[in-house]
N, C-alpha and C positions, 0 to 999 in steps of 0.2 A: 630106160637107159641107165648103165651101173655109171656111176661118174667117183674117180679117183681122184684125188688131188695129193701130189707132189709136198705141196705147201701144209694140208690138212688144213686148213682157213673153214671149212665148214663144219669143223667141232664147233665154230664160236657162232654158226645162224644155224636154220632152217632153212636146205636147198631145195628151193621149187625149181622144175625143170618144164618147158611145154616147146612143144613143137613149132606153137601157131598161138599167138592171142589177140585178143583186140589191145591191149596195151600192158606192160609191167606194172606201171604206175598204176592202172585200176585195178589190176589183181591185186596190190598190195591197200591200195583202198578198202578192198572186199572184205581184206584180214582184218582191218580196222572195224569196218561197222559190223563183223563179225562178233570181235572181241577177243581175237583168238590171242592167246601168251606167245610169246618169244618176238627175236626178231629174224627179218629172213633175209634171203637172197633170190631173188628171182630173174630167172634167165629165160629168155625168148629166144628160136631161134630166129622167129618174125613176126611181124607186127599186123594189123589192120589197122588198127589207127592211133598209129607212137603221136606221143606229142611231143613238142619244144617249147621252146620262149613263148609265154605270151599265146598259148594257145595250139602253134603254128604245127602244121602235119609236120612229122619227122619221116622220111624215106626209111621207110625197113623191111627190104627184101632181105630172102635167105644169102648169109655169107656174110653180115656183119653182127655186131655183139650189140644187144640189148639188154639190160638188166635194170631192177630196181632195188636198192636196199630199204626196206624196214626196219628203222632204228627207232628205239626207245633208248633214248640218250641222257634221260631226266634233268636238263640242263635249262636256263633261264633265257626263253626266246630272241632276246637280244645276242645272244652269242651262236645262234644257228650257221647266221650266214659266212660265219670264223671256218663251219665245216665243209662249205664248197670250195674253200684253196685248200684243207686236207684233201679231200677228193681230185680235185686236179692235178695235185702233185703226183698222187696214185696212178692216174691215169697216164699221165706225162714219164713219172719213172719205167710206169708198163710196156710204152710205146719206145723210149728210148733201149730198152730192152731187147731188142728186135732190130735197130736200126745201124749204119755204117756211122761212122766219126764224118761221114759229106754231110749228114743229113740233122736236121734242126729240127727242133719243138719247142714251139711256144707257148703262151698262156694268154688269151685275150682277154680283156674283161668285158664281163664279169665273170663268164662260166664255156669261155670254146678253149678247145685246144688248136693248137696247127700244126701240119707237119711240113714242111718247107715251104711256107709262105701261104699254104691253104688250109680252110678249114677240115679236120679229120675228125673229130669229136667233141661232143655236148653234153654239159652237166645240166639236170634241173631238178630243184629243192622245191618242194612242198611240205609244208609243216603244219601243226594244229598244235595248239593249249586246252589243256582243261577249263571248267566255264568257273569263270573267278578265280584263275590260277595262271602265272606268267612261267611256269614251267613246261616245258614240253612236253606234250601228250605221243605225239611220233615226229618222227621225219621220217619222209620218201625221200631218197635220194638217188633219180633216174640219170641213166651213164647208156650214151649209142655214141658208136665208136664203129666208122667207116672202114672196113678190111676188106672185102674185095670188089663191092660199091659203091658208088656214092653219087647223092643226085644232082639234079641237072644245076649249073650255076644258075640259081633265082635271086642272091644277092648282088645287090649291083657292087656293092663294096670290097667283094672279095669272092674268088675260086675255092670250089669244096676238092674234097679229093680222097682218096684210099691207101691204104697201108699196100696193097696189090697196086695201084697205078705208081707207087712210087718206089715199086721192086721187092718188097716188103715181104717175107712170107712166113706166117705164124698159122698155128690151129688156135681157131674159137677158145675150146676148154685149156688151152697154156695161157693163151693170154687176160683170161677171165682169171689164171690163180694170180698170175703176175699183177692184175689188178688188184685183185684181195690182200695178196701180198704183201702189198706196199702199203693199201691201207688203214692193214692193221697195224705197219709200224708209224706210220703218220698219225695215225691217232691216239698212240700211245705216247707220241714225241707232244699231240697236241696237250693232251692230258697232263702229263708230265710237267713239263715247259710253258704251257700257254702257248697265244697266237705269235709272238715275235718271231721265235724262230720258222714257223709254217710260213709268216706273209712275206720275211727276209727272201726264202727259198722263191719262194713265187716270184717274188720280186727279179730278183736275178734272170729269171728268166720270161720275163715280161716284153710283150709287143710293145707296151705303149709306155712303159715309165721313163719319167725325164724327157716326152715329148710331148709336143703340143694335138690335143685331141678334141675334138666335137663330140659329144655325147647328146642323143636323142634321148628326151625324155618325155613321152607322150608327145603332144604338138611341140612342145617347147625343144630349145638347143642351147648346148653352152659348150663354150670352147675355152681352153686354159691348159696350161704345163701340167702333165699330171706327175705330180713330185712326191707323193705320198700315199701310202696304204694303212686307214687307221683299225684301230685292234677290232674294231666292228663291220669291219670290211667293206667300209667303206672309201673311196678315191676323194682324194684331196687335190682342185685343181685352183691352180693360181693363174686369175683370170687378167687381162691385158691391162688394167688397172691398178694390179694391186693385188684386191679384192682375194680372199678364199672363198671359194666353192667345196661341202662334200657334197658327195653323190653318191646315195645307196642305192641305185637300182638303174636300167638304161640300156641304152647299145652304144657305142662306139663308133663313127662315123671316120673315115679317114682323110685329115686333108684339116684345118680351121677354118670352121667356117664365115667365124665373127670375130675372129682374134686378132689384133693387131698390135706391132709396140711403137 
């Protein structure tokens, strides 16, 4: 396949392209325990066994966008997780791109998108350090983004849905530069500026900020206002006591489930 880019976004990676794989994220593993230099772009046009959260199969039949980025970002682990609201905003500008002034996108935390009130896309960060080193060795940064599929509701908390079920109609390769696009200037803005201005923007367009939320966290739950996003990306909730809560990692449940004033 010749692939062009509008944008020219792949002067700054390495575009791997495949037809069919078992996952983005493990091709770009592969490049790791290869050794290989640069960093890349890898695009699917399907999957055999995408992941998500936590493990979970990801739905990826031909017709929607799967990719993983290979970043060497040389940057102090503690600030990684700063890079999935740059990515979400990417992805969320990319979607808004395409869309009518009726239609909404939001940002879930920690890492979904939605596009009128349903899930349409999922970010997932996996990273490593060097051994005795708290600098980043890579980040993967996998991105599946529902265009003219999407599977069946298995979440009891919320409806998935498609850029196609919701009228939507873009090609794979514009919407892949439209993402690159934008997260080349998000990452320059993060660079540049720090997290404040990325986590403000996110902010704004947030499912949950300023309301009261349950977040699962393994067996445990905690419910409280989520009033805050700290530079470490982590949610700040202020619980029916008083009390602060942060929370670096989780799902989001809708409804309180222990909260009371």
């Amino acid at each position: 396949m010749i692939y062009q880019s509008v944008s020219q976004w792949y002067k700054h990676y390495n575009l791997l392209i495949f037809d069919e794989i078992d996952s983005t994220s493990a091709e770009a593993r592969r490049l790791i325990e290869a050794d290989v230099d640069g960093e890349f772009v890898i695009w699917a046009k399907s999957q055999t066994s995408g992941k998500g959260k936590v493990g979970r199969y990801w739905h990826s039949p031909q017709g929607n966008l799967y990719l993983s980025m290979l970043l060497k970002p040389m940057i102090e682990a503690q600030y990684a997780s700063q890079l999935s609201y740059v990515v979400a905003l990417a992805v969320g500008d990319a979607i808004k791109s395409f869309i009518s002034v009726d239609d909404q996108v939001k940002y879930k935390w920690p890492n979904d998108i939605f596009l009128n009130g349903k899930k349409c896309a999922g970010i997932l960060l996996e990273s490593g350090t060097k051994v005795n080193n708290n600098i980043l060795d890579f980040l993967i940064i996998g991105i599946g983004i529902n265009v003219s599929e999407y599977p069946p509701n298995i979440n009891p908390n919320y409806d998935a849905t498609s850029l196609q079920a919701e009228n939507i109609v873009c090609e794979l390769h514009t919407l892949l530069d439209q993402v690159m696009k934008n997260f080349l200037y998000w990452i320059s803005v993060w660079r540049k500026d720090g997290f404040n201005k990325i986590g403000h923007k996110w902010l704004e367009n947030s499912m949950e900020f300023g309301k009261v939320i349950t977040v699962s966290i393994g067996q445990d739950r905690v419910s409280g206002i989520f009033d805050k996003l700290t530079d470490n990306g982590c949610i700040r909730l202020i619980l029916a006591g008083g009390q602060e809560c942060f929370v670096s990692s989780g799902e989001v449940l809708y409804g309180a489930l222990d909260y009371c004033v």
